[in-house]
C-alpha positions as MATLAB code, in Angstrom:
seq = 'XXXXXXXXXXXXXXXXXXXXXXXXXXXXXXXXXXXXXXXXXXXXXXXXXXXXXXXXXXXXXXXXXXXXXXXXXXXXXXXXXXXXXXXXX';
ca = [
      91.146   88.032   79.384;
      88.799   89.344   81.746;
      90.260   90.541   85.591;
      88.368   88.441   87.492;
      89.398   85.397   85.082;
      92.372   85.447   87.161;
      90.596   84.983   90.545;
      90.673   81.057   90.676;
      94.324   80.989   89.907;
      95.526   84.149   92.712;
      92.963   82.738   95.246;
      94.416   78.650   94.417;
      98.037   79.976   95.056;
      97.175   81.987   98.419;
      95.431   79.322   99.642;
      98.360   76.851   98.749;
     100.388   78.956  100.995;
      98.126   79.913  103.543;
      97.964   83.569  102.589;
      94.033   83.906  101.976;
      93.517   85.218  105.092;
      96.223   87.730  105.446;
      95.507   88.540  101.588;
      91.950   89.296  102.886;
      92.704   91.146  105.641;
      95.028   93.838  103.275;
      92.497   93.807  100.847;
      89.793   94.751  103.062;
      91.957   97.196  105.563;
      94.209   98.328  102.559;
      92.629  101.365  101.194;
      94.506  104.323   99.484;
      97.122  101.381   99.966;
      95.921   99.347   97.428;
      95.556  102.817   94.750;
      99.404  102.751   95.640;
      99.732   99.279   95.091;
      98.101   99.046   91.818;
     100.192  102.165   90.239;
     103.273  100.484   91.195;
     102.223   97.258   89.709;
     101.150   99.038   86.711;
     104.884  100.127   86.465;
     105.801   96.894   86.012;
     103.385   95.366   84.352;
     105.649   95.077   81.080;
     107.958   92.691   83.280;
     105.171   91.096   85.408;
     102.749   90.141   82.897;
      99.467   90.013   82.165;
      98.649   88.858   85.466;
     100.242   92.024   86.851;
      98.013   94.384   84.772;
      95.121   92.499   86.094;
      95.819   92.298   89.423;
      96.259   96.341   88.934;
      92.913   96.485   87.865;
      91.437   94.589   90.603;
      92.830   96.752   93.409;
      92.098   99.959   91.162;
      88.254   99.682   92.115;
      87.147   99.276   95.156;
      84.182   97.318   94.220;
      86.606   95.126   92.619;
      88.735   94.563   95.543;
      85.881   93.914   98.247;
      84.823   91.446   95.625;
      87.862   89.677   95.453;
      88.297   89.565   99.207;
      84.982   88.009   99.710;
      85.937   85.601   96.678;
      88.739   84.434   98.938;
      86.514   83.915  102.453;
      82.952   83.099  100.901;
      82.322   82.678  104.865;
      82.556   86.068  105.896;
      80.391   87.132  102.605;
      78.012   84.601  103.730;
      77.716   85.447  107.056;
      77.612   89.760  105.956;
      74.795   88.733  103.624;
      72.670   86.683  106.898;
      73.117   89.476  108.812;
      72.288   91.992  106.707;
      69.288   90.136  105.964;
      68.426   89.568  109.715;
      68.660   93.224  110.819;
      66.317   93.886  107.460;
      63.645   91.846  109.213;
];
């Protein structure tokens, strides 16, 4: 299974609990934090699961994890991608 197959499942429970925002917010600020992260998940990964491993993966890259925070607030990608495109014009 493919990281970002987990997506709709992480981003369904964060949302359930109101944690998309905060999960976006240490996603985006997180940094050599999320390198950390990701070894120690990797660490337990045999008593995590799968999910674990991928969630490791995700916060591994840091293409991946921008791309996961913006999965979570499609409004701030949509309004990055509008401005971007306005100060192009």
């Amino acid at each position: 299974m493919q990281t970002r197959d987990y997506w709709p499942r992480w981003a369904e429970s964060l949302r359930r609990y109101k944690l998309d925002a905060l999960a976006v917010l240490l996603l985006e600020a997180g940094g050599p934090l999320n390198l950390l992260g990701a070894q120690a998940l990797y660490i337990g990964s045999p008593f995590l699961g799968e999910s674990a491993a991928a969630l490791a993966c995700t916060l591994e890259s840091s293409d991946e994890t921008h791309a996961f925070a913006s999965y979570l607030d499609p409004e701030e990608s949509a309004e990055s991608h509008s401005a971007g495109g306005g100060a192009a014009s």
